[in-house]
PLY file of the C-alpha trace (Angstrom):
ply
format ascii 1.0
element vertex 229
property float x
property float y
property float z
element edge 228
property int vertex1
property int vertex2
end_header
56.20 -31.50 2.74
52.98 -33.11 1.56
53.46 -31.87 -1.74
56.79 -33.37 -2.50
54.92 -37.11 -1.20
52.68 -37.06 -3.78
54.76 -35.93 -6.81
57.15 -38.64 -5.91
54.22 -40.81 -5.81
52.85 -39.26 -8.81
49.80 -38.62 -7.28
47.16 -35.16 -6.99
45.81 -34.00 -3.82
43.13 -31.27 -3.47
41.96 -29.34 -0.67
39.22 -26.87 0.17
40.94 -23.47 0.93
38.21 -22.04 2.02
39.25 -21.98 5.57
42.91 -20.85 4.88
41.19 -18.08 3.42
39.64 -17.43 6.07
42.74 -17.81 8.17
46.23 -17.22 6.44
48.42 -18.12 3.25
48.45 -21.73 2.59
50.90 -24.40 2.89
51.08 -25.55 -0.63
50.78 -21.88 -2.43
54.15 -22.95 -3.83
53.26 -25.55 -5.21
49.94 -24.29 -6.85
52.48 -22.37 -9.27
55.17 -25.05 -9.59
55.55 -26.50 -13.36
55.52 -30.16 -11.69
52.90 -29.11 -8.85
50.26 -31.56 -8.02
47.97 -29.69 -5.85
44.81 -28.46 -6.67
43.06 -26.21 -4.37
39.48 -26.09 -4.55
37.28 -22.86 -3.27
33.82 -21.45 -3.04
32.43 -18.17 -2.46
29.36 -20.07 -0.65
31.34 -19.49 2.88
33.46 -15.73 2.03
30.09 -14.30 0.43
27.03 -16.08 0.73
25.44 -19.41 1.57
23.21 -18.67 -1.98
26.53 -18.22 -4.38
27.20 -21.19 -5.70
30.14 -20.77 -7.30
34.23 -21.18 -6.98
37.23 -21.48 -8.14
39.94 -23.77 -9.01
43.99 -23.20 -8.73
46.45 -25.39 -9.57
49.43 -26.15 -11.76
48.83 -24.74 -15.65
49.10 -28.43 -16.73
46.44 -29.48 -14.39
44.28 -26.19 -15.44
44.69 -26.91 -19.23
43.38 -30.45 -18.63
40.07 -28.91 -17.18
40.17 -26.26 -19.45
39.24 -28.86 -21.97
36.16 -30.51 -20.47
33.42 -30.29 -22.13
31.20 -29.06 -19.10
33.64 -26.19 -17.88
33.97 -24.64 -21.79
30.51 -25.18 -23.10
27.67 -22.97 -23.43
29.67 -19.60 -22.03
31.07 -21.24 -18.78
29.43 -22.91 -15.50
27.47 -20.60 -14.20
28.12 -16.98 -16.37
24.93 -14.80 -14.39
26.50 -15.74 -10.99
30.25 -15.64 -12.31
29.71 -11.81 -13.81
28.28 -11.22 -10.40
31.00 -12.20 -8.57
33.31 -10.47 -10.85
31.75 -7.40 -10.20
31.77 -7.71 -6.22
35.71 -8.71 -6.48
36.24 -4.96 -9.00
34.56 -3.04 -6.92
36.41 -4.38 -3.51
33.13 -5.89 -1.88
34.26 -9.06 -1.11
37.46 -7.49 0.03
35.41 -5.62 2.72
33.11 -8.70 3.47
35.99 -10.52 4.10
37.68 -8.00 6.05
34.53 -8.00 8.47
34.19 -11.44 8.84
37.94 -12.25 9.30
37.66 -10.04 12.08
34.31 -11.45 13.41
35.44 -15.29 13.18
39.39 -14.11 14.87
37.18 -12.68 17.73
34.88 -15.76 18.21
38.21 -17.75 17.77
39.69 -16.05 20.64
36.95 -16.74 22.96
36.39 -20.26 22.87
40.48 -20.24 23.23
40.43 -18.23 26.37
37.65 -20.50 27.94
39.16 -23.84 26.70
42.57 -22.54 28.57
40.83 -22.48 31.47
41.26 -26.32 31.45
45.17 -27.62 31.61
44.04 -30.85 30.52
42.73 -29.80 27.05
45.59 -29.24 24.30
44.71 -26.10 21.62
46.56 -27.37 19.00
45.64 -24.51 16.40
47.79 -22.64 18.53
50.58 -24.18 18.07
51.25 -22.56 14.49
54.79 -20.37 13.75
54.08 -17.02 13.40
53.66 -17.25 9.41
50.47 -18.88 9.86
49.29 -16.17 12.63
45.42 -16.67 13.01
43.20 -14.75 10.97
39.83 -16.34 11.21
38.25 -19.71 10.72
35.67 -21.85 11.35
37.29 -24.67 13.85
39.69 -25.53 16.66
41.33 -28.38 16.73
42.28 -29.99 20.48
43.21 -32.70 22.09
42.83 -34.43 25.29
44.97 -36.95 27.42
45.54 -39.82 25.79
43.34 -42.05 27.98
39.80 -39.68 26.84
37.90 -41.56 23.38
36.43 -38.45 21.79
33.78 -40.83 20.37
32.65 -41.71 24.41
33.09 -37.98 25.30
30.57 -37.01 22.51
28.02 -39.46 23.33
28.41 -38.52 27.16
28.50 -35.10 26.41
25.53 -34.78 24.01
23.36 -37.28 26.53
24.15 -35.00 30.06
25.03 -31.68 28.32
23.30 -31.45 25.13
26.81 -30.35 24.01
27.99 -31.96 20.69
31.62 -31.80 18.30
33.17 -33.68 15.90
34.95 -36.20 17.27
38.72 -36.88 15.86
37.45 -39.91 14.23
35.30 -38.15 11.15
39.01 -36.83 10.40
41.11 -39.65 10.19
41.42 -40.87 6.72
42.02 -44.19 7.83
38.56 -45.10 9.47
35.91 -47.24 8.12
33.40 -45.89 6.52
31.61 -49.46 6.82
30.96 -49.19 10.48
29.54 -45.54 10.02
32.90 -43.96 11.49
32.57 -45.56 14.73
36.00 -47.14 15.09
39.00 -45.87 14.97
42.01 -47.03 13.10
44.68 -48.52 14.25
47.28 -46.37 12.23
49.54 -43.67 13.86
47.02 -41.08 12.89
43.90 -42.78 14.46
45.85 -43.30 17.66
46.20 -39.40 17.76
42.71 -38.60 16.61
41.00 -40.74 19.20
41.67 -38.30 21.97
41.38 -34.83 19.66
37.78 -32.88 18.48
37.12 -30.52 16.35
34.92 -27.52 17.07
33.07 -25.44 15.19
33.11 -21.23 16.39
31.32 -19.59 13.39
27.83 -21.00 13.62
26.79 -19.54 16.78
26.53 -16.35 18.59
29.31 -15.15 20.83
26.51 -15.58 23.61
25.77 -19.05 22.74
29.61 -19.47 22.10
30.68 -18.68 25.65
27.80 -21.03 27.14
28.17 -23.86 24.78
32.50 -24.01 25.53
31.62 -23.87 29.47
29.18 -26.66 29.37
31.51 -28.46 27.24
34.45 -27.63 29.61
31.95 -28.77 32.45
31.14 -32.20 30.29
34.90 -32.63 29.81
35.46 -32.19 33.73
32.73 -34.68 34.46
33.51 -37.44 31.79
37.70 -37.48 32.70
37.31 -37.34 36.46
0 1
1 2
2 3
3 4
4 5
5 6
6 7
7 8
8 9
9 10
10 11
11 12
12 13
13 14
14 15
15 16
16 17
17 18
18 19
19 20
20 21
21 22
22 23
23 24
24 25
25 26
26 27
27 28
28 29
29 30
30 31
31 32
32 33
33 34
34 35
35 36
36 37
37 38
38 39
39 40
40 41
41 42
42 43
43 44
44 45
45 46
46 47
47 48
48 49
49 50
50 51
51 52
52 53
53 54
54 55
55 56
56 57
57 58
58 59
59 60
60 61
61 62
62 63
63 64
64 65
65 66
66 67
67 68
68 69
69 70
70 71
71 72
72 73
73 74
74 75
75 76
76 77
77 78
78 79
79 80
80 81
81 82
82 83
83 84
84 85
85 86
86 87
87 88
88 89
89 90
90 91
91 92
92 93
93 94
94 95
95 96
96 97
97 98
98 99
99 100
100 101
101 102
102 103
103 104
104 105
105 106
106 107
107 108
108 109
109 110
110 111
111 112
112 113
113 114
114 115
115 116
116 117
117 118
118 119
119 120
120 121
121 122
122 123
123 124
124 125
125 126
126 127
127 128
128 129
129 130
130 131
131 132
132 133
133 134
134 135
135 136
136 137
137 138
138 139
139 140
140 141
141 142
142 143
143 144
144 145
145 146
146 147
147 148
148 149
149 150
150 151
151 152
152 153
153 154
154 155
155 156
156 157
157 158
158 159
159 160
160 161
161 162
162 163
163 164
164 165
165 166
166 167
167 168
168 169
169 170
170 171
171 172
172 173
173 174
174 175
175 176
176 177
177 178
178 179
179 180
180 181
181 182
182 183
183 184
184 185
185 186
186 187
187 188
188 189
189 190
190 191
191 192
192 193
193 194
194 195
195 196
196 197
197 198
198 199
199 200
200 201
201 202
202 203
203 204
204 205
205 206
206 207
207 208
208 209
209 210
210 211
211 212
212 213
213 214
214 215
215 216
216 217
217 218
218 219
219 220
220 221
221 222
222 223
223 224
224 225
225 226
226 227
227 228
C-alpha cells in the first residue's frame, strides 16, 4: 500500500478526497485513524455544496491534527472562517448536504455511465476506472481515466483533436509526477509511470450537460478514429 511507503520512508502524503467522496470509501481511511498514519486527506465543500463555500476540512492521524491544532492561523480569532463554518454546520444537522449529495452522486453516476457506454463503443480505448473490485463500486465523480494503445501520444492526440474537432482532455502527462514542469508539461518522463501515462487521458463528465456530454465523447471517439488510423 502507499501508506505503508511513506511511513517507512517517514514521509506525509495528502490527497484531495473530494472525488472519493464523490465516488466511494477511500483507500487510505485506515490509515487516517492509525496512531503511526501519515496521510492527510484534504477536502472542500466548494465541489459537494457550492462553488461560493470556501471552506473544508482536514483528517488525519491525531498527531498530525494536534500539530495544526497549534498554528497560530487555524486557533486564532474564533477559527478560519466561523460565519461560513456555522453555516456549514447547520446544512450537515439538518441533513442538507446529505440530500445534495445524494442528488448529485446520482447525477455525476449517470453522466459517468454515458460517456462509458459511448467510449465502449471503441475496442481500442481502455476504461480503466472500470477496472475497480467491487468495494470501490462507482458512485459518482468527476473523471475517467483511459488509455489507448501504446503507440497513441495523448499529448499529439490533444493537439490533433482540439485543431480538427475542437475536442480537448487532459492528456496523461499533467498526471505524471515525474514530468518537467520546466518545459510547461510537454515531455514526458522517462520513468515507468510516464511510459504508461503517455498513451492514457483524463476526462472530465461533470462540467457539461448530458447533451453536450454525448456529442463531445462522439466527436472525441471520431478524433480518436481519425488520429490512430
Amino acid at each position: 500500500r502507499p501508506a505503508r511507503m511513506f511511513r517507512f520512508h517517514n514521509s506525509v502524503v495528502s490527497r484531495n478526497k473530494v472525488d472519493m467522496t464523490l465516488f466511494s470509501k477511500g483507500v487510505m481511511d485506515d490509515d487516517l485513524h492509525s496512531s503511526q498514519g501519515c496521510c492527510i486527506s484534504v477536502s472542500s465543500f466548494t465541489k459537494i455544496f457550492a462553488p461560493g463555500i470556501r471552506l473544508g476540512w482536514i483528517e488525519a492521524p491525531h498527531h498530525i491534527i494536534q500539530k495544526l491544532n497549534h498554528r497560530g492561523y487555524i486557533n486564532s480569532q474564533g477559527g478560519v472562517a466561523p460565519f461560513t463554518g456555522r453555516m456549514m454546520t447547520h446544512a450537515i444537522e439538518f441533513g442538507l448536504l446529505d440530500k445534495y449529495l445524494d442528488r448529485i452522486k446520482l447525477e455525476y453516476r449517470e453522466r459517468h455511465q454515458i460517456i462509458c457506454n459511448i467510449l465502449e463503443e471503441e475496442p481500442r480505448i481502455a476504461l480503466l476506472s472500470r477496472n475497480y473490485s467491487s468495494k470501490f463500486n462507482r458512485a459518482g465523480g468527476y473523471f475517467v481515466w483511459i488509455q489507448f494503445p501504446s503507440d497513441v501520444d495523448s499529448l499529439e492526440l490533444l493537439k490533433f483533436s482540439q485543431e480538427e474537432y475542437g475536442v480537448k482532455f487532459m492528456p496523461g502527462i499533467r498526471c505524471d509526477p515525474f514530468a518537467s514542469k520546466a518545459d510547461g508539461f510537454n515531455k514526458f518522463s522517462t520513468t515507468q509511470s510516464g511510459l504508461v501515462l503517455k498513451s492514457c487521458a483524463w476526462l472530465c463528465f461533470a462540467d457539461l450537460d448530458k447533451d453536450d456530454l454525448v456529442k463531445g465523447t462522439r466527436k472525441f471517439l471520431q478524433a480518436f478514429r481519425s488520429f490512430a488510423k
